[in-house]
N, C-alpha and C positions, 0 to 999 in steps of 0.2 A: 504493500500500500504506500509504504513510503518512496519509494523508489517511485513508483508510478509518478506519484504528489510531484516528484523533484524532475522528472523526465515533462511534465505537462507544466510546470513552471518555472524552472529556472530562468525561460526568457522574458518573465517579467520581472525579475528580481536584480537590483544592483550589485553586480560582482558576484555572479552566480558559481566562479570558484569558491566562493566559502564554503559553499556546500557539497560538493561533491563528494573532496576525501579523494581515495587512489595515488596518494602521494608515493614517490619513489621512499623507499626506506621505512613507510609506515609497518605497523604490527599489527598482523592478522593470525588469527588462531582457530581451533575448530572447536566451538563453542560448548558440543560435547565430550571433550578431554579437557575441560577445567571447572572448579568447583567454587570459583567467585568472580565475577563482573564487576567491573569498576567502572564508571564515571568520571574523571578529570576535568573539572569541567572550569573554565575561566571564563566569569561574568563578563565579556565584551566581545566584540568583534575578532572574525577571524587572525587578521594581520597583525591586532594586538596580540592577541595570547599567546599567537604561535614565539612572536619576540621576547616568551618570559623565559628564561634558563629554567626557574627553580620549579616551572610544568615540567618542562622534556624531561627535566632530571627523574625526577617522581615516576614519571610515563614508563622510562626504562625501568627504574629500582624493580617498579613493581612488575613488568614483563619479563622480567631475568627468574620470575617465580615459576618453574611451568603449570601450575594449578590454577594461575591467574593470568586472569586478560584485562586491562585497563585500556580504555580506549579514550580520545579525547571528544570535548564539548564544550560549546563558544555558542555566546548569545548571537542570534541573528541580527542583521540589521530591520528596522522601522517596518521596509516595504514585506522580508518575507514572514513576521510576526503574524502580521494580519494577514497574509494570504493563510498559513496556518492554522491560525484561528478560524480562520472560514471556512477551512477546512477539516477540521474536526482534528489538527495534525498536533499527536505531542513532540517534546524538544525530541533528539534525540542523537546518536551515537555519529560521529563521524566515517568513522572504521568499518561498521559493519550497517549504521541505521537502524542500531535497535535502540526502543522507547526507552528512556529513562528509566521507567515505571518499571521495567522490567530488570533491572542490573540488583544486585546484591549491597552496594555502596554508589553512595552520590558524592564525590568530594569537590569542594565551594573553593576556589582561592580566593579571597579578602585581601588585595592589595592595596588598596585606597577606600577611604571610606563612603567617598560620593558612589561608591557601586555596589551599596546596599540594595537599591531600589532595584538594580540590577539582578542580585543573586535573589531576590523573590520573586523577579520575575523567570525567571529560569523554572524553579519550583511551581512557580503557577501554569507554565506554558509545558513542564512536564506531566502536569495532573494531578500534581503530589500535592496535600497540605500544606498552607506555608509556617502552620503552628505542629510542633514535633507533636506535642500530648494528643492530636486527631491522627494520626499516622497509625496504620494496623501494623501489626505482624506481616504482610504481604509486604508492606512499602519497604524500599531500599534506608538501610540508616544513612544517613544524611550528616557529615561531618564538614567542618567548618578550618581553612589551614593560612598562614599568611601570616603578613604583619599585625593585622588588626585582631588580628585573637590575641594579642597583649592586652585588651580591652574587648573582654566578650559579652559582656553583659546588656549591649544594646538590642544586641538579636540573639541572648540566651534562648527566646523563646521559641525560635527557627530552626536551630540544630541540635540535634540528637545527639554531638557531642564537639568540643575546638580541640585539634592539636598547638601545642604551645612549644614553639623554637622550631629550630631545624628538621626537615623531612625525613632527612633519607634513609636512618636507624627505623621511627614510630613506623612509619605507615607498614612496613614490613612486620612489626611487631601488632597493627591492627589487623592487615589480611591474615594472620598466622589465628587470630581469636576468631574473627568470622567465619572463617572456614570452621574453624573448631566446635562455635554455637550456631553453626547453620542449622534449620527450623526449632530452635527453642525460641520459647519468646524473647519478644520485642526487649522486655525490662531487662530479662535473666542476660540477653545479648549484648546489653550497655553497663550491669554492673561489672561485667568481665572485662571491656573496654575501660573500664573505671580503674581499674588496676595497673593500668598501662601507664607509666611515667610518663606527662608532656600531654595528658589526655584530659581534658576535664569535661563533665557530664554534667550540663545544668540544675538537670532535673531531680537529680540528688542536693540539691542545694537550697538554702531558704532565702527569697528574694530579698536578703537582707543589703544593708550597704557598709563593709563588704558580705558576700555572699557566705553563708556558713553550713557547714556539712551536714545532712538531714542524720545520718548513722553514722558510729565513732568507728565503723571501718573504710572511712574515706577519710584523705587529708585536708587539713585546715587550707592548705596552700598548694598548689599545683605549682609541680617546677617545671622550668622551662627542659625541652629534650635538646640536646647539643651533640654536633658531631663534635669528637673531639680532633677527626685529624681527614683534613678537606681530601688529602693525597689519594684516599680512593674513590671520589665523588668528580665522575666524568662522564659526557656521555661518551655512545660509540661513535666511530670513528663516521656510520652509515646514518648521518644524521638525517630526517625526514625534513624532506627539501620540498616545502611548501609552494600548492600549484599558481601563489600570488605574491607581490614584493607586499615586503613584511614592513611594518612601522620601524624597528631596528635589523633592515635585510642584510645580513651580513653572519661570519661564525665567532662566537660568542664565547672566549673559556675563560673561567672565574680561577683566580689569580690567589686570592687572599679572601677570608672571609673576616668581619668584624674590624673594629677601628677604635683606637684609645689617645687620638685627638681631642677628646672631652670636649668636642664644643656645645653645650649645656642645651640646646634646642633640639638637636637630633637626635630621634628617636633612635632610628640605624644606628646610632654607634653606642648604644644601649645595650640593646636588644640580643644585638650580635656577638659581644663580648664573648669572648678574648679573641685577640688577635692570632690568624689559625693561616701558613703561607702555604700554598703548594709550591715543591719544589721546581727550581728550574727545569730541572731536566722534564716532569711531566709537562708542565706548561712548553716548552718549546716542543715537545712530543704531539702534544693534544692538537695545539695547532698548527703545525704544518700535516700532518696525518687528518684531521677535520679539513682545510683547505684542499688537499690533493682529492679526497672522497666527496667534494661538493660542489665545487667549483666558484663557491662566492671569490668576492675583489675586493670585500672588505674582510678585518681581521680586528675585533675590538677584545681588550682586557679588559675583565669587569672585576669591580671591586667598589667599596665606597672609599676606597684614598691607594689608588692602585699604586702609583707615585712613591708609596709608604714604604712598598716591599723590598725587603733587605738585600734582595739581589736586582732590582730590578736593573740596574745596568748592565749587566752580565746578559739579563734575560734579551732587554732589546737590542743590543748588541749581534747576541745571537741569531736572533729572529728576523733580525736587518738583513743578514745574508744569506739566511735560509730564502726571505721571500722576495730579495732585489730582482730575478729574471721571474719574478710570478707575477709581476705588474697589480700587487697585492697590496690594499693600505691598510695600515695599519692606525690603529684607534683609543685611545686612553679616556674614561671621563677626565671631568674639569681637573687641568694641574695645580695644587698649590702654589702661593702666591712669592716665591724667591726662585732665584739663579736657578736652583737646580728643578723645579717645575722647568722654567725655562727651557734647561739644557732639554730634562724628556721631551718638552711639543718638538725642539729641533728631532730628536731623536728619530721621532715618528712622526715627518712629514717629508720624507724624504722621495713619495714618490705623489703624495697630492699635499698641498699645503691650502688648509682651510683657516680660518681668523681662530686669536687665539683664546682662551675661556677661564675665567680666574673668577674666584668666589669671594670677594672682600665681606659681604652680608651686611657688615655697618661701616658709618661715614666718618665717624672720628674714633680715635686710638682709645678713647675711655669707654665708650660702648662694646668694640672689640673684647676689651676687656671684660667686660661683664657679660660675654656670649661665649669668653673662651676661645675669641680663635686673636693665636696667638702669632699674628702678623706685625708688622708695622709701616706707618707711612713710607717709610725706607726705603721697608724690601717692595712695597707698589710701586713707588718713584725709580727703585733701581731698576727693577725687570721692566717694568713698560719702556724704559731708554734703552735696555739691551735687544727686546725684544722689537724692537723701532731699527734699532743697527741692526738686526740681522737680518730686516724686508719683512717684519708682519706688518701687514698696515690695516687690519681689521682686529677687534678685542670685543669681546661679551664680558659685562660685568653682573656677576650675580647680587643683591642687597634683599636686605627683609628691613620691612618696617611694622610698626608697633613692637616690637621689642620693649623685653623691660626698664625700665628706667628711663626710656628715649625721649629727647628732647628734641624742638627745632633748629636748636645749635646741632644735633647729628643726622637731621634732616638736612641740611643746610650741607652736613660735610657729603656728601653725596654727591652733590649739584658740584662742589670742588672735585672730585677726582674726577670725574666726567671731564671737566674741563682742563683738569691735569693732562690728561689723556690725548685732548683735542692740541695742547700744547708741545705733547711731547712730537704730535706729527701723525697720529690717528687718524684718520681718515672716515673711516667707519666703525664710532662707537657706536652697543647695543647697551643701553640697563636693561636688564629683567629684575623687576620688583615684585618680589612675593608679600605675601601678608603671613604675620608671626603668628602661629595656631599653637599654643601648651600642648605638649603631646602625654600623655601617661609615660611614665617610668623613666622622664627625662629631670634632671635640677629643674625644667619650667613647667612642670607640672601642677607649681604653687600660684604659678602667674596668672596675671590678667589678660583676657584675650580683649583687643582692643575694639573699638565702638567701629560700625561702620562710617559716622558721622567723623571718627578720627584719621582714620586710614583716608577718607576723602580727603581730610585737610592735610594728612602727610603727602599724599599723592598732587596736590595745588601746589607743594613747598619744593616737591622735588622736579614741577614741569619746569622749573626755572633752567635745566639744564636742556629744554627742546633744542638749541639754536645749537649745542654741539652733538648732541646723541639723540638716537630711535629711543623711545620709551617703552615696554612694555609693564604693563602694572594686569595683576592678577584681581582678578571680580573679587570683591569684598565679601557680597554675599555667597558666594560660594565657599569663602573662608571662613564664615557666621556659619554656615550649615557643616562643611566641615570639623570644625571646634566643639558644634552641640555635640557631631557624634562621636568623636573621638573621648570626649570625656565624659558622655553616658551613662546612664544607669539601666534598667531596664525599663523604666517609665517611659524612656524617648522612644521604644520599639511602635510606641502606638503612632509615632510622629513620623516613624518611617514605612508604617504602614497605612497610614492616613496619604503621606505622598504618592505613595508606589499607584495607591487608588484612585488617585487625583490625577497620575499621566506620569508620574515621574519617572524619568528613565535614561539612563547615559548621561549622565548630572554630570560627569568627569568631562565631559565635554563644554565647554564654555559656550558653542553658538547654542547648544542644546536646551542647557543649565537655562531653568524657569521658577527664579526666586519665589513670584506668586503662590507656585501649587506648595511649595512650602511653607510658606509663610499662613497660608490657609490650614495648612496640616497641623502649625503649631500651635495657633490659635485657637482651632479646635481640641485638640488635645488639652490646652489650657494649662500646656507649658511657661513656669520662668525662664526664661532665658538667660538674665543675669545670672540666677542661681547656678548656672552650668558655667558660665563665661567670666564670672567675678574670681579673685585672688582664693586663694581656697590657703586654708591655718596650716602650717606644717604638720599641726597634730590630727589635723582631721581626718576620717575615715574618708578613703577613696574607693570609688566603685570597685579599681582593679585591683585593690591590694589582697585577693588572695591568689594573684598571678606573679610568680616568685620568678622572674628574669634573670637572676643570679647577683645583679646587683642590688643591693641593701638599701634600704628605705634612709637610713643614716647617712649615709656617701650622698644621696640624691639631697638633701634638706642642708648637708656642711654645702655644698656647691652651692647651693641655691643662695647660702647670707653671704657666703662669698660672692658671688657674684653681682647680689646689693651694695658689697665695697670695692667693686672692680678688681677683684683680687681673681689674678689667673691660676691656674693648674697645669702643670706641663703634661707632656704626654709619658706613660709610665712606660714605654717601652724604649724610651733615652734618659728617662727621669728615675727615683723611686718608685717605690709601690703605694699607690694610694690608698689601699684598701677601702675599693671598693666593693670586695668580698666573692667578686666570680673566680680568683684564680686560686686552687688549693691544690692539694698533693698530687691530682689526678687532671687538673684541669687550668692549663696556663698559658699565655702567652707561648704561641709554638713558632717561633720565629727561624726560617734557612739556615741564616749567617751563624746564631749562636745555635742552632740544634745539631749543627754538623762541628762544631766544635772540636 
C-alpha cells in the first residue's frame, strides 16, 4: 500500500528523493531472521538528518546486532504530510516502508528544542498516542535520545523512556532487554529498561520538581551513560550515500568528543565532559578510507573545539598529503580566536579558501570575562592583521547578546571590533548575533533570560555597525520559546501540545517559526513566563536536577558568582583540576599527547 501511495505521488511532492530510500550502502535484512525492529527516527527533513553523525553512528551500533534491524525515519516535508493524511498513510520506515506502528522500538533524536512540535508530530502521523500512559502493549516503546534529554521533563509525558549521555554503549544494552521482554507487558518491559544506566522512565517518577522515585528500587538520580574511549566509535568505511545533497554534504569523522574550555553558557561542553581524543592514526584512517568509499570533495572534522586536539598538527599535516591529488577540502568548525587558530584555517584551505570564522560572543574584555572565554582584545587585533597579511579578506564574527551582566558599554564594544575589522582591511565582515538562552547544567542556568523588548534594544545598539558589516540577528521570539523549553517542567508539555494543535511545526526554521500559534498556546495554558525566564536562587530546586551529567551542582553555582566578578577559569587540560567532579579513577581526561606517554 505504501509503495503504491509513493509510486502514485511522488510527483506531487517536493524532492521526492526523501522518500524513496534504495541508497547505495543502506541496510536491508530479512525481517524474519530478526527478533527486534527499530525506528531511528530524526524529527526533520531528509537532508537534515541524514547530516547528523551521532544517527548513522547509532544506525550501524545497532545493525552490527544480527537479531536487529534499525532502519531510518525523517519527518516529511509540509506538501507530502497532507497528501498522507489524505490518504489514510502512516509515517513510516525508509528501508523497507514498514509503518511505524508496526516496529518493536521508536527512537526520537531531540537535538534542538524548537522540534518538539516536531517529534509529536511524527507520533501523530505514525498513529501512535502522543501520551505514553494511552499506548497498549501492541504499541512500539517509544524512547527519547539527544541533547535535550538533559532536560526531560517537558515531554516526560511523550516517552516511555530518555536515554541520558552518549549512545553507542545504552542503546545496545536496551535492544539486549527488549529482545529479552518481548510480549511481557508494557510496564514489566520499562521497569527492566529502568535498570539500565543513562535510562530514565518517567512514569516511575512523581511529577515533582525535581522529579522523585515512585519505589526505593529506582535511583534518586539518573546518571549520564558515557563512552569512555571514542577510538572504537566509527562508522564503516561503506557509508550510505544519500540519493540528495545533504545540509552538511560532505564525510564527517569526529575527532575528539567533549571540551573543558569552560565557557559558562555552553551546554556542549557540559554535557560532554571529559575530554575523550581519537587517535591520529584512526582519524587519518577513517578519512581517507571514508573519502576513497564515497567519493565526496568535502572532508570536515567535527568536534566542539577541534583546534583543541593534542595532535592536531601532526593530524593535518598528514591528511594534507594524503588528500593534495584528491582535489579534497578539507573543513574544521569555527577556529579559536589566536595565531594558532590562525595557523589551522591556513592549514586547511589549501585547496578552497572560504572567509574566515572566529567566535569572540562579547564586545568588551570584562564580559568575556564573565562568559569564560578566555581571549583578549590582542589576540582579535593580532590575528585579524595576520590573517589580513596572509589574503583573507572575508571574517564571520560570532556574539550573543543578553548575557549576564551586559551593559550598552559591551553593546557598544561590538559595533568597535566590526569596525576594527573594517580597518584592518576586511572587506566582507559578517556579525551573527544570537540571543543568550540559560541552558540546564550550565554556571547560567541561574540566569536571566532577557526580555524581548531588550534584545530589541541591544539589536538598535549594535545596527550602528551597518555601514561596515552584514548583520544577522536571531528572532527573539524564537529564543523566548526556546528558553521556556529548555528550562521546563512538565506543566509546559501542555504548551507544547496546545502549539503542535495550533499548526506548529518546523519552528527550527525561522521563515516557518509563527510566534502567534505560540503565544496563543501559552496563554491558554495560563502559563508564567517570567517564572521560567526570571534569575532562579542557587538553592532552588530545578526541574532537571535528578539528571546527574557528571558535573556537580557545586562547580556549576562556584562558576556562576564567579562569573558575577569577572573572574575566569582556565581550561583544566593546560590548567589544574577544577573539580568539577566528572573525572575519577575510571573516567578522565583521555588526551593523545599524554596517553601515549
Amino acid at each position: 500500500m505504501i509503495l503504491r501511495f509513493l509510486s502514485e505521488n511522488l510527483d506531487k511532492v517536493e524532492k521526492p528523493s526523501r522518500y524513496i530510500g534504495g541508497e547505495f550502502n543502506q541496510i536491508i535484512k530479512d525481517p524474519s531472521k530478526v527478533r527486534l525492529r527499530v525506528g531511528l527516527v530524526f524529527p526533520d527533513l531528509y537532508e537534515v538528518g541524514m547530516s547528523n553523525l551521532g544517527l548513522m553512528i547509532i544506525y550501524h551500533v545497532l545493525n552490527n546486532l544480527p537479531q536487529v534491524w534499525a532502519e531510518r525515519v525523517f519527518l516529511p516535508w509540509k506538501d507530502m504530510i497532507e497528501l498522507m493524511k489524505k490518504r489514510d498513510i502512516e509515517l513510516f520506515t525508509l528501508e523497507s516502508k514498514t509503518p511505524l506502528r508496526d516496529l518493536d522500538l521508536v527512537g526520537i533524536s531531540l537535538q534542538y528544542e524548537l522540534s518538539y512540535t516536531n517529534a509529536l508530530c511524527v507520533l501523530d502521523l505514525a498513529g501512535l498516542p502522543i501520551h505514553s500512559d494511552q499506548r497498549t502493549d501492541k504499541d512500539p516503546i517509544v524512547i527519547a535520545g539527544g541533547p535535550c534529554t538533559t532536560n526531560p521533563e517537558v515531554l516526560a509525558k511523550v516517552f516511555d523512556a530518555f536515554v541520558i549521555g552518549d549512545g553507542e554503549e545504552v542503546v545496545l544494552d536496551i535492544a539486549h532487554s527488549l529482545m529479552q521482554t518481548k510480549g511481557m507487558k508494557r510496564e514489566q518491559r520499562l521497569k527492566a529498561l529502568s535498570q539500565i544506566e543513562g535510562v530514565y522512565v518517567p512514569m516511575f517518577y512523581q511529577p515533582t520538581v525535581p522529579p522523585k522515585p515512585i519505589f526505593d528500587w529506582l535511583p534518586a538520580k539518573i546518571n549520564r551513560r558515557i563512552s569512555r574511549d571514542i577510538n572504537s566509535v566509527r562508522l564503516p568505511d561503506l557509508r550510505v550515500i544519500p540519493n540528495s545533497q545533504l545540509i552538511h554534504d560532505r564525510v564527517v569523522v569526529e575527532v575528539m568528543r567533549g571540551c573543558t574550555r569552560g565557557c559558562r553558557f555552553c551546554q556542549a561542553g557540559i554535557i560532554y565532559r571529559p575530554v575523550r581524543e581519537k587517535y591520529s592514526e584512526n582519524i587519518i584512517n577513517e578519512s581517507i578510507s571514508s573519502l576513497l568509499c564515497t567519493g565526496y570533495e568535502e572532508l570536515a572534522l567535527l568536534s566542539l573545539s577541534t583546534v583543541d586536539h593534542s595532535a592536531i598538527n601532526s593530524i593535518l599535516k598528514d591528511l594534507g598529503e594524503k588528500i593534495e591529488n584528491l582535489a579534497v577540502s578539507l573543513s574544521i568548525p569555527s577556529t579559536r580566536l589566536d595565531k594558532f587558530g590562525l595557523s589551522i584555517a591556513e592549514a586547511v584551505s589549501t585547496i578552497r579558501r572560504t572567509g574566515l570564522t572566529f567566535a569572540p560572543e562579547a564586545g568588551t574584555q570584562r564580559l568575556r570575562n564573565v562568559i569564560n572565554k578566555n581571549i583578549s582584545e590582542e589576540d582579535y587585533v593580532n590575528t585579524l592583521e595576520a590573517a589580513k597579511k596572509a589574503g583573507w579578506n572575508r571574517i564571520k564574527l560570532y556574539f550573543m547578546i543578553g548575557l549576564p551582566t551586559e551593559t550598552d558599554e559591551d553593546l557598544l564594544g561590538i559595533v568597535r571590533m566590526a569596525k576594527i575589522a573594517r580597518k584592518i582591511g576586511f572587506k566582507k565582515i559578517t556579525l551573527s548575533v544570537a540571543n543568550f538562552i540559560p541552558k540546564p547544567h550550565t554556571p547560567f542556568q541561574f540566569a536571566e533570560q532577557k526580555s524581548i523588548d531588550y534584545l530589541n534594544h541591544a539589536q538598535k545598539i549594535i545596527l550602528q555597525a551597518k555601514d561596515v558589516a552584514n548583520i544577522n540577528f536571531h528572532n527573539p521570539h524564537m529564543s523566548l520559546i526556546e528558553g521556556l523549553l529548555s528550562r521546563g517542567d512538565r506543566d509546559i508539555f501542555e504548551v507544547v501540545l496546545r502549539a503542535f494543535n495550533n499548526g506548529s511545526l518546523f519552528d527550527d526554521w525561522e521563515n516557518i517559526f509563527d510566534f502567534n500559534l505560540w503565544k496563543n498556546a501559552i496563554e491558554k495554558s495560563q502559563i508564567d513566563l517570567n517564572s521560567y525566564l526570571k534569575e532562579r536562587d542557587v538553592d532552588e530546586s530545578l526541574p532537571w536536577d535528578h539528571i546527574d551529567v557528571g558535573v556537580n551542582k557545586n562547580f556549576l553555582v562556584n562558576e556562576y558568582q564567579k562569573a558575577l566578578q569577572a573572574i575566569t577559569t582556565l581550561d583544566c587540560r593546560w590548567d589544574k583540576c577544577h573539580s568539577c567532579g566528572v573525572c575519577n579513577s575510571i573516567l578522565r581526561n583521555l588526551l593523545e599527547n599524554s596517553s601515549k606517554k
